[in-house]
C-alpha positions as CSV (number, residue, x, y, z in Angstrom):
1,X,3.1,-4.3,-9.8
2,X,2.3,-4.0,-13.3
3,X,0.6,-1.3,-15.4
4,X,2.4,1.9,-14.2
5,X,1.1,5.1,-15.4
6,X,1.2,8.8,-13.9
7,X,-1.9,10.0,-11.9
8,X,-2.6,11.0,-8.5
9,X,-2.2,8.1,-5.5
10,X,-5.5,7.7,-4.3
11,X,-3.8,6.8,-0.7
12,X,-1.2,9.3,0.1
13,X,-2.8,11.8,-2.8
14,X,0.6,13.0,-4.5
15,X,0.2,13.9,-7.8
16,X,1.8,13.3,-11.2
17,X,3.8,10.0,-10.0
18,X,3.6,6.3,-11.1
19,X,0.9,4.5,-9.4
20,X,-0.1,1.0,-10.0
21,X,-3.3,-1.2,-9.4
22,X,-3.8,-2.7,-6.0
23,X,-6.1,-5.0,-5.0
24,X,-7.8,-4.1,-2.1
25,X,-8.6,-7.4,-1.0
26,X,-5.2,-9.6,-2.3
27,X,-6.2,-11.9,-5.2
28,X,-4.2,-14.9,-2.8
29,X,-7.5,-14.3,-0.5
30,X,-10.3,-14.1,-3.2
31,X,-10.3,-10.4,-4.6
32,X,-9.5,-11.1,-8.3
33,X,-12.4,-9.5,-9.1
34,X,-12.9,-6.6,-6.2
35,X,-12.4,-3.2,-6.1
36,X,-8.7,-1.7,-6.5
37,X,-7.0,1.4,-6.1
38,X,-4.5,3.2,-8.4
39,X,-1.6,3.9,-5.5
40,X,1.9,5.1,-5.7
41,X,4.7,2.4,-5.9
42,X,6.2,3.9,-2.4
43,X,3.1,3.2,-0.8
44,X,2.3,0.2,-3.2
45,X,5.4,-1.5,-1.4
46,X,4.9,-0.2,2.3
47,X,1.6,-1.8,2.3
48,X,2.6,-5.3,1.5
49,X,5.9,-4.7,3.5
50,X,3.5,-3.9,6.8
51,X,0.9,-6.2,6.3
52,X,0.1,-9.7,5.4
53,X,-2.5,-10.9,2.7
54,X,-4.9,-12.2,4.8
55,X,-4.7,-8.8,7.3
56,X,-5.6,-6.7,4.1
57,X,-8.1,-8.9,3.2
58,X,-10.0,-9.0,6.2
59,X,-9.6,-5.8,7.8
60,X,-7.0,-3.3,5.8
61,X,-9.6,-4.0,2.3
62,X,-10.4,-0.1,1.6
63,X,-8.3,3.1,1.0
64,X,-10.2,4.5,4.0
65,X,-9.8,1.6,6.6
66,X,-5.7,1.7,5.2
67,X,-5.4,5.5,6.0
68,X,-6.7,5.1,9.5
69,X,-4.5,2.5,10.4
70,X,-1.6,3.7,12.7
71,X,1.3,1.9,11.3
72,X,0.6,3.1,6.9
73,X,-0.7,6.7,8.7
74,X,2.9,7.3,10.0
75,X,4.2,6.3,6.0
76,X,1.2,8.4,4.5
77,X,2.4,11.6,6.8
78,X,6.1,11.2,5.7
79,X,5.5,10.3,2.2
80,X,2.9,13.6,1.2
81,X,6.2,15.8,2.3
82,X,8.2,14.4,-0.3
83,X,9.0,14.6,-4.4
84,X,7.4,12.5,-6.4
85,X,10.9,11.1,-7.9
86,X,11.9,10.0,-4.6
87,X,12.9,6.2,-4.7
88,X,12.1,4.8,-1.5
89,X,13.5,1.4,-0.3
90,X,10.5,-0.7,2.1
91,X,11.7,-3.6,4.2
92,X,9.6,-6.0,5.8
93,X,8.4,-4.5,9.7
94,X,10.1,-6.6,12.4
95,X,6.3,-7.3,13.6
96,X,5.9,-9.2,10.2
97,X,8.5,-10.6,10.1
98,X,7.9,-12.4,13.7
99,X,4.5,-13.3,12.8
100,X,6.0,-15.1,10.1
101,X,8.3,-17.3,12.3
102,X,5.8,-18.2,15.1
């Protein structure tokens, strides 16, 4: 997560907090060079603490398809209700986690 600056999240749509450049499809799974999105770190982190690579890549790859999935909607709801200094601590999701081991 590199190249903070201020601006407005373009997933959970706070304003004046310190988003950084995702890549919508993961550059692990051929998106070097596709679209991104300047997100929020909060947000930044839930994403990749929810999901694998290779589920953002082939299904979870626009701000759109992200905030109409159930499990980030649930974050995105929570997230707009609070200050933009909040630091929010992500862990991995128990279903990741067991996708992992199988």
């Amino acid at each position: 997560m590199k190249n903070k600056t201020t601006g407005t999240c373009e997933l959970c749509a706070r304003q004046q907090v310190a988003v950084t450049v995702h890549h919508l499809t993961p550059k692990e799974v051929g998106g070097a060079y596709m679209p991104t999105a300047e997100i929020c770190i909060p947000c930044h982190k839930q994403i990749h603490s929810l999901y694998t690579n290779e589920e953002l890549g082939a299904r979870l790859n626009s701000i759109e398809v992200l905030r109409q999935d159930e499990k980030i909607g649930k974050f995105i709801k929570w997230i707009r209700k609070q200050p933009s200094s909040k630091l929010v601590k992500t862990k991995k999701s128990n279903d990741r986690r067991n996708r992992k081991r199988q």
